[in-house]
N, C-alpha and C positions, 0 to 999 in steps of 0.2 A: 504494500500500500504506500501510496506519495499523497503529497500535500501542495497544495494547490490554491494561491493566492489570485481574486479575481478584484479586479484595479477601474476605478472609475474613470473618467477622461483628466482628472487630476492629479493621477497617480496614488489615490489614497485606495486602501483597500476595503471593498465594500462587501465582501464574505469569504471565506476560509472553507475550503470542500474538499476529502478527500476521493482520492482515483484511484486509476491504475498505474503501477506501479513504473517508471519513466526505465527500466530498464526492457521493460516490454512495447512492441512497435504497437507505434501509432497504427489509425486505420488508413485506407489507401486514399492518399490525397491531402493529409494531414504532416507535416514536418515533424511534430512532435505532441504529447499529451499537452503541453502547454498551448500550440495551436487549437487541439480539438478542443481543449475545456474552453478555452477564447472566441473562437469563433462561435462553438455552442451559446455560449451567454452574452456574446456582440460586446465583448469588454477585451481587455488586455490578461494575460493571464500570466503567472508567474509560481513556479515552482520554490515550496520553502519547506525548511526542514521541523521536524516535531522537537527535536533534540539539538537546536542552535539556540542558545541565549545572552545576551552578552560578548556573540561573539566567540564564541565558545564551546566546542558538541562535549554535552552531558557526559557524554561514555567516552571521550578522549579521541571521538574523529575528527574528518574536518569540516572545522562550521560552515555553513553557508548561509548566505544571504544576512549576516549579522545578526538575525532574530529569528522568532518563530514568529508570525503575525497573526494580530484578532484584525476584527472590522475596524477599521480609523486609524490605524497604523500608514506609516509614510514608505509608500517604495522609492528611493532615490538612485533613480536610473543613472547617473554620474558613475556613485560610487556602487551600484546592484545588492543595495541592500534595505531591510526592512528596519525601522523605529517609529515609535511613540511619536505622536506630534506635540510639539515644545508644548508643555504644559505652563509655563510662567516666561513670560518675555527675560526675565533678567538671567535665567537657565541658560546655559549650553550644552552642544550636544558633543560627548567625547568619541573621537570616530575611532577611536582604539575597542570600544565594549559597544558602540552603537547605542546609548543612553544617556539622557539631560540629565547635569548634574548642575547644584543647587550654585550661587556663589560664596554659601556657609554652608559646611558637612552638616549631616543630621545631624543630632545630640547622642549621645552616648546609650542615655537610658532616658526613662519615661519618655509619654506619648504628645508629640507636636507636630504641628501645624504650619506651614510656609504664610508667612504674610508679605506678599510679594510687593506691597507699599514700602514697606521698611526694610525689605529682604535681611529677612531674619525670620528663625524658625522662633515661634512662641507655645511654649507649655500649654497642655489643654487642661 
């Protein structure tokens, strides 16, 4: 089984389906399972892994596509990978892990909140 990102005209991903599995041929006419899911659904379509996170495969292969993607995730064709769309303007995104990070770390312990007015995390 493969996994299978389906991309709206903005490149955002607008559902997550899985297939057949991209080491087995497409059907006659088809380049690849990524064409056939594509053309099926009249969007873009983009093959991603279950087991990439961070940039990362879970089990010590190798990652792909930077992420594993849900619905509203960003495909950025540049670098052909998947992340989070910037949650807070004053965030960036590290293209080492593929993930916006804060411009103050979390806090260590107990539970907070980003106040992206004052960019700093506040105690709940």
């Amino acid at each position: 089984m493969a996994y299978y990102a389906l991309l709206d005209e903005n490149n955002i991903v607008s559902q997550v389906i899985s297939g057949i599995d991209e080491t087995e041929d497409a059907p006659e006419g088809y380049t690849d399972w990524e064409d056939f899911y594509g053309q099926q659904q009249g969007l873009t379509c983009k093959r991603c892994s279950y087991n990439t996170l961070r940039n990362e495969h879970r089990d010590g292969g190798t990652p792909f596509r930077g992420n594993y993607p849900a619905a509203g995730y960003v495909y950025d064709e540049t670098n052909d990978v998947f992340y989070e769309q910037q949650p807070y303007e004053s965030w960036t995104l590290n293209t080492s892990t593929w993930q916006w990070e804060p411009p103050v770390a979390y806090p260590d312990t107990g539970k907070w909140y980003w106040d992206e007015e004052n960019t700093e995390w506040v105690e709940v």
